[in-house]
C-alpha positions in Angstrom: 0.0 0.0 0.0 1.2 3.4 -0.8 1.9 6.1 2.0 -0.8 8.6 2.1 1.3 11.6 2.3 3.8 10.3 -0.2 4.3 13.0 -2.5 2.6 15.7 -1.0 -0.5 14.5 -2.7 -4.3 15.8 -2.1 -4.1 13.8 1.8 -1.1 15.8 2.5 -2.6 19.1 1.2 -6.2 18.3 3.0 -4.5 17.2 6.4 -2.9 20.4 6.1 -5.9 22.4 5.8 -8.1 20.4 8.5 -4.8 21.1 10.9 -4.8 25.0 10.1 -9.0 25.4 10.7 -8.7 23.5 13.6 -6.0 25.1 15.0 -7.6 28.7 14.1 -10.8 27.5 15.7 -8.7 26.7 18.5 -7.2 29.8 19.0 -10.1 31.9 18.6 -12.2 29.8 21.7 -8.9 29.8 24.0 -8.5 33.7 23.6 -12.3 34.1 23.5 -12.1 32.0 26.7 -9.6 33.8 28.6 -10.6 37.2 27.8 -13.5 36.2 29.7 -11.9 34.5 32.2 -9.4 38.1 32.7 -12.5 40.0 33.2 -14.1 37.6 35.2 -10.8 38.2 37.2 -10.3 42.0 37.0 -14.2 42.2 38.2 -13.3 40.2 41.3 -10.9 42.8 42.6 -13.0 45.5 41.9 -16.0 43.3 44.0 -13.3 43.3 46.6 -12.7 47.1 46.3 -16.0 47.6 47.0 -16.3 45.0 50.2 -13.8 46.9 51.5 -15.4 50.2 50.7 -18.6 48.7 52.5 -17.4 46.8 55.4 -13.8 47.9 56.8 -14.0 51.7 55.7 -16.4 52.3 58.5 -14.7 50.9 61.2 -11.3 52.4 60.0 -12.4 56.1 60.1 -13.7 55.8 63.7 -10.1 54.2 64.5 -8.7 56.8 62.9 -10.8 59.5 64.4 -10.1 57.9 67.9 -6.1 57.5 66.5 -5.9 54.0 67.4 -2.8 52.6 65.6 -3.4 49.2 66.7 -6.5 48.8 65.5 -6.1 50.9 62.4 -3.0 47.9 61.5 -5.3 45.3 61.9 -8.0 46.5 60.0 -5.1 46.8 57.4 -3.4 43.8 57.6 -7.2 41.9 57.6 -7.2 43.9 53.5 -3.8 42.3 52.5 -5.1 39.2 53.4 -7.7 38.9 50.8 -6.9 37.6 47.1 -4.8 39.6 44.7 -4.2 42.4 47.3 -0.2 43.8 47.7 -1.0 47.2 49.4 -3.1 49.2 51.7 -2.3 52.3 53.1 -3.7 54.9 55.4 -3.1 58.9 55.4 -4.6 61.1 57.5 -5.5 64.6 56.7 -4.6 66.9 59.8 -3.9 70.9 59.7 -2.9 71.5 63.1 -0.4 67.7 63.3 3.1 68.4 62.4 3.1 65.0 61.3 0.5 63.4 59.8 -0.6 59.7 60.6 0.6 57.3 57.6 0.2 53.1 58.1 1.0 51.1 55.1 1.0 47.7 55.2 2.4 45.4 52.0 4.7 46.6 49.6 3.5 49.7 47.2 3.5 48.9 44.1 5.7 51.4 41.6 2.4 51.4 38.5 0.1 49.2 40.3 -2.3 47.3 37.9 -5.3 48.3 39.9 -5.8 50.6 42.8 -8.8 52.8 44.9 -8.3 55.3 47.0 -11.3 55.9 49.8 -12.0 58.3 51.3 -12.4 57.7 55.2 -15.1 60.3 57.0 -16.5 60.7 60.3 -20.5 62.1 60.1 -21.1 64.1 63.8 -23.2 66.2 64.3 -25.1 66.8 60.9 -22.3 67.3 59.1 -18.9 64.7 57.4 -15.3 65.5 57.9 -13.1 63.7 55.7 -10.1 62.4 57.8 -7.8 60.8 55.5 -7.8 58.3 52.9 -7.7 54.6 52.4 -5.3 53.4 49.0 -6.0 49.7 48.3 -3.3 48.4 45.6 -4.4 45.0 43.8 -1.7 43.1 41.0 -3.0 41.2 38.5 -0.2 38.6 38.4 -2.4 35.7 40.2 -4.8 36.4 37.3 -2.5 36.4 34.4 -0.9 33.0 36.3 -4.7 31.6 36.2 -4.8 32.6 32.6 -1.7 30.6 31.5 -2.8 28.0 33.3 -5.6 27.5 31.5 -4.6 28.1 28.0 -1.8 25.4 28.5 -4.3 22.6 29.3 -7.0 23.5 26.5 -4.0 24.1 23.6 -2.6 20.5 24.6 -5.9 18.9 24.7 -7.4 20.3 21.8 -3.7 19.9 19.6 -4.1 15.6 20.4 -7.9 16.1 19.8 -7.1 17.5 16.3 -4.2 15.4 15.6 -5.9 12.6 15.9 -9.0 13.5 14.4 -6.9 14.6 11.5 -5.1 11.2 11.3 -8.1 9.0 11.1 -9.6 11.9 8.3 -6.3 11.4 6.6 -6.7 7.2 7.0 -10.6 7.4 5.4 -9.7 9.9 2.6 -6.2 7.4 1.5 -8.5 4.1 1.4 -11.1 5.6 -0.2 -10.0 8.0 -2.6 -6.2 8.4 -2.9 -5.0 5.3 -3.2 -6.9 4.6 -6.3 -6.0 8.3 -7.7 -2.5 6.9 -7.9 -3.2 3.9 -9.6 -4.8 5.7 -12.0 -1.8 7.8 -12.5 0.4 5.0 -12.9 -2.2 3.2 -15.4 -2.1 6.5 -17.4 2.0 6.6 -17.3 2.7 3.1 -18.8 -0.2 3.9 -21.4 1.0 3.5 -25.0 -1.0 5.6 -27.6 -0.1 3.4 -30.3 -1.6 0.5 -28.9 -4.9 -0.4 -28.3 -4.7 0.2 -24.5 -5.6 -2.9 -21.8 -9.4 -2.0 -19.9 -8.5 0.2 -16.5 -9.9 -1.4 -13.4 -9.1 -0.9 -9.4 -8.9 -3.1 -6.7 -12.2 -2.5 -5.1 -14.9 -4.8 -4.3 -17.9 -4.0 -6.3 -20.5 -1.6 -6.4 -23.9 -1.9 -6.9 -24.7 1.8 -8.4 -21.4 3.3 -9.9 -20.1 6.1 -7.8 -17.7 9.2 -8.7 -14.4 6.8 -9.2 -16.5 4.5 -11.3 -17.8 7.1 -13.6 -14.1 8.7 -14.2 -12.8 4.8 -14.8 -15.3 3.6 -17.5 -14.0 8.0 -19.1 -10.5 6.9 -18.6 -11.0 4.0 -20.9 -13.5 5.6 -23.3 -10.6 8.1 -23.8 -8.0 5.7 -24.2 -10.0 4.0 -26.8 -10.4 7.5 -28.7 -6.9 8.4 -28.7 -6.1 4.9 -30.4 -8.2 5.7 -32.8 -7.1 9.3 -33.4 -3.4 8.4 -33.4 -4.4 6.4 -36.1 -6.1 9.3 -38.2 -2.9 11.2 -37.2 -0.5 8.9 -38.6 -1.7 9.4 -42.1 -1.9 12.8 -42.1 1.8 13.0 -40.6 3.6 12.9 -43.6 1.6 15.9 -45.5 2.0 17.8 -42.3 5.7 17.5 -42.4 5.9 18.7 -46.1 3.6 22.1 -45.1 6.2 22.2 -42.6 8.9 22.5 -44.5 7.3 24.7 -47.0 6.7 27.2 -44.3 9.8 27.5 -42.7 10.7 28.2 -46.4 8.1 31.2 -46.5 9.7 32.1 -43.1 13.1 32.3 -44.6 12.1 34.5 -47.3 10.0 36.8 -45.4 12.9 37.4 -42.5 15.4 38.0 -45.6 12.4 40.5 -47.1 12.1 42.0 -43.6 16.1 42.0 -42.7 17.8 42.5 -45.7 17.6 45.3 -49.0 16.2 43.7 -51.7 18.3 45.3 -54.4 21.5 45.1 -53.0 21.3 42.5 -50.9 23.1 43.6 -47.6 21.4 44.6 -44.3 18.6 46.8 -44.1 17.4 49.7 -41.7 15.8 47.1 -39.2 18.8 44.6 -39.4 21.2 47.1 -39.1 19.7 48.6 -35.9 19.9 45.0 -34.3 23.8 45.1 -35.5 23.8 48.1 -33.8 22.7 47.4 -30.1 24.7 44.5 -30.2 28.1 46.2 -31.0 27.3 48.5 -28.3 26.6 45.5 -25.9 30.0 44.2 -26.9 31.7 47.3 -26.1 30.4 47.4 -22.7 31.4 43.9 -22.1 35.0 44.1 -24.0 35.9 48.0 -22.7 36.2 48.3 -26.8 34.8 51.3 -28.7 33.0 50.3 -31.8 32.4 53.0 -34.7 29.4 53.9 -37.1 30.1 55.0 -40.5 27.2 57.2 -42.1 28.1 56.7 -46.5 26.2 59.0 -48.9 26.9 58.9 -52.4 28.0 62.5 -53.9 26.8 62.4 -57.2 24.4 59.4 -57.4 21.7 62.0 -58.4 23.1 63.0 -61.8 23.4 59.6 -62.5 20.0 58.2 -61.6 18.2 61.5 -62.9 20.3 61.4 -66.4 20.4 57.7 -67.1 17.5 56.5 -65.5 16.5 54.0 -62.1 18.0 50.9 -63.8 21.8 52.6 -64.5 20.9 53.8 -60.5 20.3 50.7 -59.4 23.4 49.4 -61.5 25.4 52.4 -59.4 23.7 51.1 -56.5 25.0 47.2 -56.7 28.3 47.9 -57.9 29.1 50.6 -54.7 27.9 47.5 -52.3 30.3 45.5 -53.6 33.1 48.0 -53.3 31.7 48.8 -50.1 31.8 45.4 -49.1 35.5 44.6 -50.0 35.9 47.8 -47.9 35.1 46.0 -44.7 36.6 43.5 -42.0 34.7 40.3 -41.6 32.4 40.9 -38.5 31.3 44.5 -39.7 27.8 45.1 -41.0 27.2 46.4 -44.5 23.6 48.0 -44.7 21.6 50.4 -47.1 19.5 53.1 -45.1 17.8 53.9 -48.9 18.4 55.6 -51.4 21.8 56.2 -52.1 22.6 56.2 -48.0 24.9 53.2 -46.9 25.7 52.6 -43.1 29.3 50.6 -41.8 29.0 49.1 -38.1 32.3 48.6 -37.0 32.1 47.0 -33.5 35.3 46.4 -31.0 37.9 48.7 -33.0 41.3 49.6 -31.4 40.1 53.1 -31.6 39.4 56.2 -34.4 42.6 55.0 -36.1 40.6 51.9 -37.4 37.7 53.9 -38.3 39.9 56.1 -40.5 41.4 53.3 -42.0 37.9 51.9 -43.1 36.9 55.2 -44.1 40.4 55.9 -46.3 39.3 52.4 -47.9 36.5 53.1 -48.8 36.8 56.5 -50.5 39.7 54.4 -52.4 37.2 51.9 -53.8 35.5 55.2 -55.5 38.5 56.0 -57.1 37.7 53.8 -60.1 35.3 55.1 -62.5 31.8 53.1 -62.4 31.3 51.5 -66.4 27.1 52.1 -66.4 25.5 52.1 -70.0 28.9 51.8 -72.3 30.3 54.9 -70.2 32.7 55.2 -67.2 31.0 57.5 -64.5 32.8 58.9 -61.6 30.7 58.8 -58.2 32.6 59.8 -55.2 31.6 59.3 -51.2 31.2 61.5 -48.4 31.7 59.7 -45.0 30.5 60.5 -41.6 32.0 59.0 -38.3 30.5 58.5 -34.9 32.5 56.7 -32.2 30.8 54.9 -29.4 30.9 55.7 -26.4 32.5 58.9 -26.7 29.8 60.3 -29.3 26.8 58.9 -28.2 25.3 56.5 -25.5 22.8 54.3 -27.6 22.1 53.4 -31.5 19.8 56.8 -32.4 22.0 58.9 -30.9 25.2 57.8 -32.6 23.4 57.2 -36.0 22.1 60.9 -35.4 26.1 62.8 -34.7 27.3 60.2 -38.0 24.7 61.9 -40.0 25.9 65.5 -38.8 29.5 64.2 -39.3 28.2 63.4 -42.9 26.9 66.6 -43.2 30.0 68.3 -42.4 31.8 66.0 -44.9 29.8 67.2 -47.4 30.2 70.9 -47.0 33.6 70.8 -46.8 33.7 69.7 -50.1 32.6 66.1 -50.1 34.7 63.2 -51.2 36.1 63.0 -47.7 35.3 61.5 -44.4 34.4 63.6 -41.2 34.6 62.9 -37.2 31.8 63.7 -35.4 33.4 66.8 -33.4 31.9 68.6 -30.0 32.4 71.7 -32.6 29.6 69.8 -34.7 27.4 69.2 -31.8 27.5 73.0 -30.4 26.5 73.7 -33.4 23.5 71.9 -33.7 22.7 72.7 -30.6 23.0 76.4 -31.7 20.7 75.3 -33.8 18.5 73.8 -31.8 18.8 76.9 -29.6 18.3 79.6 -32.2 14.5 77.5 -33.6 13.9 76.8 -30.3 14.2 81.0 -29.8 12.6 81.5 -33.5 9.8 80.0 -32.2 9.3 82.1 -29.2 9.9 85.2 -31.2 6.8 84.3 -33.7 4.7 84.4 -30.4 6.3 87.2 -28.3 6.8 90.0 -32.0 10.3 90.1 -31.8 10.2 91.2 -35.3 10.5 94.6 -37.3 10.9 95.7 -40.6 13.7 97.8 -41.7 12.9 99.7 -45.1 15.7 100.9 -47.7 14.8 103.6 -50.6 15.1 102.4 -54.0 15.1 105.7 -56.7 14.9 106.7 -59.7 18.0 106.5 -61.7 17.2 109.6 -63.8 16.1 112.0 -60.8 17.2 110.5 -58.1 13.4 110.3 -56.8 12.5 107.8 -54.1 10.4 105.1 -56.2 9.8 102.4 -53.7 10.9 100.7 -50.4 12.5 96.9 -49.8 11.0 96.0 -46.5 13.8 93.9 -44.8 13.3 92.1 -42.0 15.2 92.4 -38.5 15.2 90.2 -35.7 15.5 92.2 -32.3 18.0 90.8 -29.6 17.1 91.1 -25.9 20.3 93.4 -25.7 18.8 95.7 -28.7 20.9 94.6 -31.1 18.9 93.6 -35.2 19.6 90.1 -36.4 19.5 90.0 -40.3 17.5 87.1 -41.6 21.5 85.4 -43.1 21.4 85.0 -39.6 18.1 82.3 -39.3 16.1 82.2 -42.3 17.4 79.1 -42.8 16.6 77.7 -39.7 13.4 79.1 -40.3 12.4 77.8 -43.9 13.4 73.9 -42.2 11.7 74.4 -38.9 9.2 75.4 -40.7 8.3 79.0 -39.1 9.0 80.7 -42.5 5.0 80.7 -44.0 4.0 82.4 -40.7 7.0 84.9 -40.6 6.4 85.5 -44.2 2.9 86.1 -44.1 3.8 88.7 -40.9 6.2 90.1 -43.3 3.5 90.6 -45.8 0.8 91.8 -43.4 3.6 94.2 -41.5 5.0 96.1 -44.6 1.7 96.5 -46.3 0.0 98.3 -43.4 2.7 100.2 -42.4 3.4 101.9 -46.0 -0.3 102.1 -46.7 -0.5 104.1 -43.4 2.5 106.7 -43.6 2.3 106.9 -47.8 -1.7 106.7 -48.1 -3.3 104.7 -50.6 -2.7 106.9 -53.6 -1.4 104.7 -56.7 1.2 107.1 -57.0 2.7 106.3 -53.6 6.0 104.8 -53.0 5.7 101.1 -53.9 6.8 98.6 -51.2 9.1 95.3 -52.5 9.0 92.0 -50.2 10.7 89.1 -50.9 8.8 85.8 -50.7 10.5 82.4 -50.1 9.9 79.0 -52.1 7.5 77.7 -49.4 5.4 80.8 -48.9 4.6 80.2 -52.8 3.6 76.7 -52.4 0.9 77.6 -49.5 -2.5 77.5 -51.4 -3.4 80.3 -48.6 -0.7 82.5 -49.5 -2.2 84.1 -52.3 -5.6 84.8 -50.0 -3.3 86.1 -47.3 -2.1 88.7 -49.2 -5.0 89.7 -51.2 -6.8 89.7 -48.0 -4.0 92.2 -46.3 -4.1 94.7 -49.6 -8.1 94.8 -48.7 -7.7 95.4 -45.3 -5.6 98.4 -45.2 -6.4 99.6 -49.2 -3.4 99.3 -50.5 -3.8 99.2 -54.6 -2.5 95.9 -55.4 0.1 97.8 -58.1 2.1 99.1 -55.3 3.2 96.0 -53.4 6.3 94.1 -55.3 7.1 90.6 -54.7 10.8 89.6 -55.1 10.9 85.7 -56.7 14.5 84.3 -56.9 15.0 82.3 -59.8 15.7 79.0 -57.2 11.9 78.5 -57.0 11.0 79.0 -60.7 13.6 75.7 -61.4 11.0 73.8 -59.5 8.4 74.1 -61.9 5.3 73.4 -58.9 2.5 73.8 -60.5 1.0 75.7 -57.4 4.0 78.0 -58.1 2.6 78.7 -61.3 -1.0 79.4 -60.4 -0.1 81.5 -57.3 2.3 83.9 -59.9 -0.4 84.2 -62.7 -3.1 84.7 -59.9 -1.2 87.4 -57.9 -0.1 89.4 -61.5 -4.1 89.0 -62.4 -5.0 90.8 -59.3 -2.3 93.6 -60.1 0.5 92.8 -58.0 3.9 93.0 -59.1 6.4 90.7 -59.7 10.3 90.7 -59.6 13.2 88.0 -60.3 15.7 88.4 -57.5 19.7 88.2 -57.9 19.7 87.1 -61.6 22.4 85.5 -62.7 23.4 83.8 -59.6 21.5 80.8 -60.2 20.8 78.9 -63.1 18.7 81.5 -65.4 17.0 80.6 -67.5 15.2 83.0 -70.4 12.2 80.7 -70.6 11.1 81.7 -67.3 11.0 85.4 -68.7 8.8 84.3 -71.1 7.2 81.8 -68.8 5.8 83.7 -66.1 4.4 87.5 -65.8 7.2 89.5 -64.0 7.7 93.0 -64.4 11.1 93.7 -62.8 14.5 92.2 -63.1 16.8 92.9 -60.1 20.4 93.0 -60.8 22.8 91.1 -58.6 25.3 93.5 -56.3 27.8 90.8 -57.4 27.9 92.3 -60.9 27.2 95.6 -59.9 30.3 95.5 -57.3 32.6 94.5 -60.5 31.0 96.8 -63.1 33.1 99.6 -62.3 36.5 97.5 -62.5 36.2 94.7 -65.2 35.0 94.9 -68.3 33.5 91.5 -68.8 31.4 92.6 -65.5 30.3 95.5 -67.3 29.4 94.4 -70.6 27.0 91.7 -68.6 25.2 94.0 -66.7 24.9 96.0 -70.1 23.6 93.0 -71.5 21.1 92.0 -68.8 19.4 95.4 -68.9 18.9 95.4 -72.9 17.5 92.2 -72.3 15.3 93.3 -69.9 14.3 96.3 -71.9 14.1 94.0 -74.9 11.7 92.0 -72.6 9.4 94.6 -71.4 10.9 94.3 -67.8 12.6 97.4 -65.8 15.3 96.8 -64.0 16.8 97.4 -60.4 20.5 97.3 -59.6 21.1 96.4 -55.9 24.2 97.0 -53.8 25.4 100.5 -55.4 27.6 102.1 -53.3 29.6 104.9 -55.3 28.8 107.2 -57.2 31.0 105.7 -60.0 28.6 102.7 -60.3 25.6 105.0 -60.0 27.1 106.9 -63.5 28.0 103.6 -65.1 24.6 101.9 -64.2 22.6 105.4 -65.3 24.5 105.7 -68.9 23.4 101.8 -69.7 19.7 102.5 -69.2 19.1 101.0 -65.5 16.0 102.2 -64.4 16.0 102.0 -60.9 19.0 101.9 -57.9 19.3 100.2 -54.2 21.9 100.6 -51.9 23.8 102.8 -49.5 24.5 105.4 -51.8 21.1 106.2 -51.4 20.1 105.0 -47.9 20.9 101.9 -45.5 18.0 100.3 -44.0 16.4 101.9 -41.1 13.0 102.1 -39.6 10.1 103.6 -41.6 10.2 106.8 -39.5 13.5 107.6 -40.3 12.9 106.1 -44.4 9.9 109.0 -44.4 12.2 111.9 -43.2 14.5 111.2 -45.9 11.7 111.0 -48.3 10.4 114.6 -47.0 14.0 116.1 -47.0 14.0 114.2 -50.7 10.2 116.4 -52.0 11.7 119.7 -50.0 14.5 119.5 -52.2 12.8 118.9 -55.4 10.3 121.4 -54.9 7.2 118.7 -54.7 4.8 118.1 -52.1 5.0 115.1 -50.5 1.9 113.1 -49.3 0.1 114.6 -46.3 0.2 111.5 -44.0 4.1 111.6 -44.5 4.4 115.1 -43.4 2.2 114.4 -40.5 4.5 111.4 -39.7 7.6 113.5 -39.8 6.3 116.1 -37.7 5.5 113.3 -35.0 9.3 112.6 -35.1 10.9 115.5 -34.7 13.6 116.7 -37.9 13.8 115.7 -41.1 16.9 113.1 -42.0 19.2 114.6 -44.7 20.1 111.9 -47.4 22.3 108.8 -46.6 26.2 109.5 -47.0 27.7 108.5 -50.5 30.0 105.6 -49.2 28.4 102.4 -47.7 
């Protein structure tokens, strides 16, 4: 026969349980018990208090009165005789004794557990005089004695009442239950499913109606008999399972080279290369070893793939991963980000000098010219380097300083490789800084607008302003926009600083000029992104309404960079702004790549002559016979033209006898505020004798004396 508690079986676990009620049960009556026992204990000395109160207090005061010691120690010793009291003590209360009477009999108790003090008073005459008191101290040690006592004999008799009780339990449940659970167990062990299985049966004698164990037997066997017969079935269909099996894992394999791996080029791809990544990094830490990141763009991969098509870029494309990957040490990770954008993992390097020499291996492997379509093609690199730890702490941040190392290769003339440098990560996070400010300055109207005159070349007469924007510093110093349009146009501020711009220059000219036509025009120059807002055209329409401004006198200045994109939401925002009236100007032509056709193209109606050719004009004769050309092509064109940056009066002359309409620049005035702009103008109509317009005169008598003309040098 098995042991019941072999195991640790359901006996075990149930004996276990029956032990821990009992034993709570147990507990709970024994304190229950002697809580009523201690007050049962605790109210017999407080009966006793009051005996004493009833019987002995009279007969002490009269003692006492009478001051008759003897019998005051008797009565006193006949309290310390009774149960559970240690003390009792008399004091009289005397004014005229020097000393008063004090018995005490027993040993006072330093915090007795109970006490009463009595007073003891003698009634004569009518009325009670209280002549000392009675203290009766009482312990409670015989009681908590009594207590233990008892607990000791009902915690031993009910612990052998509930162990054996448990015991015989335990006995009943084995023989009747558990025993034939484990023969079951051992039936099911030595089963065979691919056999038919031998009927289940347990030593019992047997029952006339089938009880609980009978009804999970004849399951048992019913089971048994089903798994047979399913085993069967299964081994059929085994072998077809183990072909879809197969076929899977091959649908696995291609789908985790799919998911890991660039399908053109075949090395690692973004998701792969991240995994790389973290684990170089892991090394690192484990090995004290720095591992590097190289960041590879391809420096002329656009001319290639834009001139010869995708297929001679995708032939660029294969051929670099090959060079790339005779570039590399075995244990380094090749991967393609996209495009043309290839990523190196170098991990546990000796230090930057092995990074270098990767690097100066790989821009080697682009010496060669690239044979795509019949024709050699040279495609250079531009590498950026970011060394772990010391340039960043995790995967994104090091892939993030190899990009800026990248970009820093790449303005320093590409075709090189660049270490990520704490110069390169101030100045991002100058960058950072100044969009982070850019932002704030939007919201708080840090801005202004600085004007500067543009005249007439024949008279000299101020034609229109250039409304330049400024920046102001919290020290008071003007920030040109070289200083953070760019950051603007990426962070993406520029269409609500533009439209400021807009908003700003219009109402301020329409309110110190008027809204005469024959005002001074006002000139603003509009960036790519402004002209690809479908709102930007409503914007300004909706500012010329608002402060009636004739549409004729605002200019926007277009450089020639957005007309090479060719948006078509450029287009329609040009033809719809010169339907409405406004005026259009090509910026700094010539600097970029001009273009007639877009003369022809779109409605402009000035041509503004770069201060890089005016600057020369004076000195080189190729210089000057350009600008001479320019403005007969303009004229030829229908355009007039404006010649910025003139500075002497030389240029002035040279620019006047070729036909230049109009001139900008500090010959005639820097930029300043529009106050100061209208006193020049006024001093400007004093001088030739014409009235200017009334709200300018009223403006220049709000601020104070005229301004004389800007000086003649710069």
């Amino acid at each position: 026969m098995s042991i019941p508690w072999a195991g640790g079986g359901i006996a075990v676990s149930l004996l276990y349980r029956i032990l821990l009620f009992s034993t709570l049960i147990t507990l709970m009556s024994t304190a229950l018990q002697l809580y009523f026992d201690f007050r049962r204990g605790v109210s017999g000395i407080e009966e006793r208090f009051d005996e004493i109160r009833v019987s002995t207090v009279p007969s002490m005061s009269n003692s006492l009165w009478v001051v008759d010691h003897d019998q005051l120690r008797l009565l006193l010793n006949g309290i310390i005789l009774l149960p559970d009291i240690r003390m009792a003590e008399v004091r009289e209360f005397s004014a005229t004794a020097r000393t008063p009477l004090v018995l005490t009999v027993g040993t006072p108790q330093e915090r007795p557990d109970l006490h009463a003090e009595i007073p003891l008073i003698r009634v004569a005459e009518g009325k009670s005089l209280t002549l000392g008191t009675l203290r009766v101290e009482a312990s409670l040690d015989d009681v908590y004695h009594r207590l233990l006592t008892t607990a000791e004999v009902i915690l031993i008799s009910q612990g052998v009442k509930t162990f054996l009780v448990s015991g015989f339990i335990l006995f009943i449940f084995h023989r009747l239950l558990t025993r034939h659970l484990i023969s079951i167990a051992a039936s099911l062990r030595q089963h065979d499913r691919r056999s038919s299985p031998p009927l289940l049966t347990l030593d019992r004698p047997q029952r006339k109606r089938p009880d609980e164990l009978d009804q999970l037997i004849r399951s048992l066997n019913d089971l048994a008999g089903d798994l047979y017969a399913a085993n069967c079935e299964l081994a059929g269909a085994n072998a077809a399972l183990e072909n879809d099996i197969a076929l899977r894992r091959s649908y696995e394999e291609q789908l985790y080279r799919q998911a890991h791996f660039d399908e053109l080029t075949g090395l690692a791809n973004r998701l792969l290369t991240r995994d790389r990544l973290e684990q170089a990094i892991l090394n690192s830490r484990r090995s004290q070893l720095p591992s590097a990141l190289l960041f590879i763009d391809l420096d002329n991969f656009k001319n290639v793939n834009d001139t010869l098509g995708h297929e001679a870029g995708d032939t660029l494309l294969r051929e670099a991963a090959t060079r790339l990957s005779a570039s590399i040490r075995q244990g380094d990770t090749l991967a393609r980000m996209g495009g043309d954008e290839f990523l190196i993992v170098l991990p546990g390097i000796a230090g930057n000098v092995a990074a270098r020499g990767i690097a100066e291996r790989v821009l080697e492997s682009f010496a060669p010219p690239f044979r795509i379509c019949g024709q050699d093609h040279y495609v250079t690199a531009s590498i950026g380097i970011a060394l772990y730890p010391s340039d960043g702490g995790d995967g994104p941040e090091l892939l993030r300083n190899a990009d800026l190392a990248l970009y820093r290769a790449k303005e320093r003339g590409r075709n090189r490789y660049e270490f990520f440098t704490a110069e390169i990560n101030e100045r991002v996070q100058r960058r950072i800084m100044l969009e982070s400010r850019l932002r704030l300055a939007v919201l708080q109207s840090e801005f202004v607008l600085h004007y500067q005159p543009i005249v007439e070349a024949e008279s000299r007469r101020p034609a229109a302003l250039e409304a330049l924007l400024r920046w102001r510093q919290p020290d008071g110093t003007l920030l040109a926009p070289g200083h953070f349009i760019c950051v603007a146009e990426e962070a993406g501020l520029i269409g609500e600083i533009g439209a400021w711009v807009v908003e700003t220059a219009i109402r301020e000219t329409a309110g110190l000029f008027g809204r005469e036509a024959s005002a001074p025009r006002v000139a603003v120059n509009v960036s790519p992104r402004q002209l690809r807002d479908p709102c930007f055209v409503i914007r300004v329409m909706a500012a010329l309404a608002a402060h009636g401004l004739p549409p004729g006198r605002l200019e926007l200045e277009i450089t020639e960079g957005v007309l090479m994109d060719e948006a078509p939401e450029v287009t329609d925002a040009l033809n719809t702004l010169c339907g409405h009236g406004v005026r259009l100007s090509i910026d700094d032509f010539g600097t970029g790549y001009s273009s007639l056709s877009y003369l022809q193209r779109y409605p402009f109606d000035m041509l503004k002559i770069d201060r890089c050719f005016v600057s020369d004009a004076t000195d080189e004769a190729a210089a000057a016979r350009l600008v001479e050309t320019i403005i007969m092509m303009a004229h030829g064109l229908g355009l007039e033209t404006i010649a910025e940056g003139v500075e002497t009066e030389e240029q002035f002359r040279f620019l006047q006898s070729k036909g230049c309409d109009l001139m900008q620049g500090y010959l005639m005035g820097r930029p300043a505020p529009l106050a100061e702009i209208a006193a020049r103008f006024a001093t400007r109509f004093a001088a030739d004798a014409a009235p200017p317009p009334p709200k300018l005169l009223e403006a220049v008598a709000g601020d104070g004396p005229a301004f004389s003309p800007a000086p003649s040098a710069g």
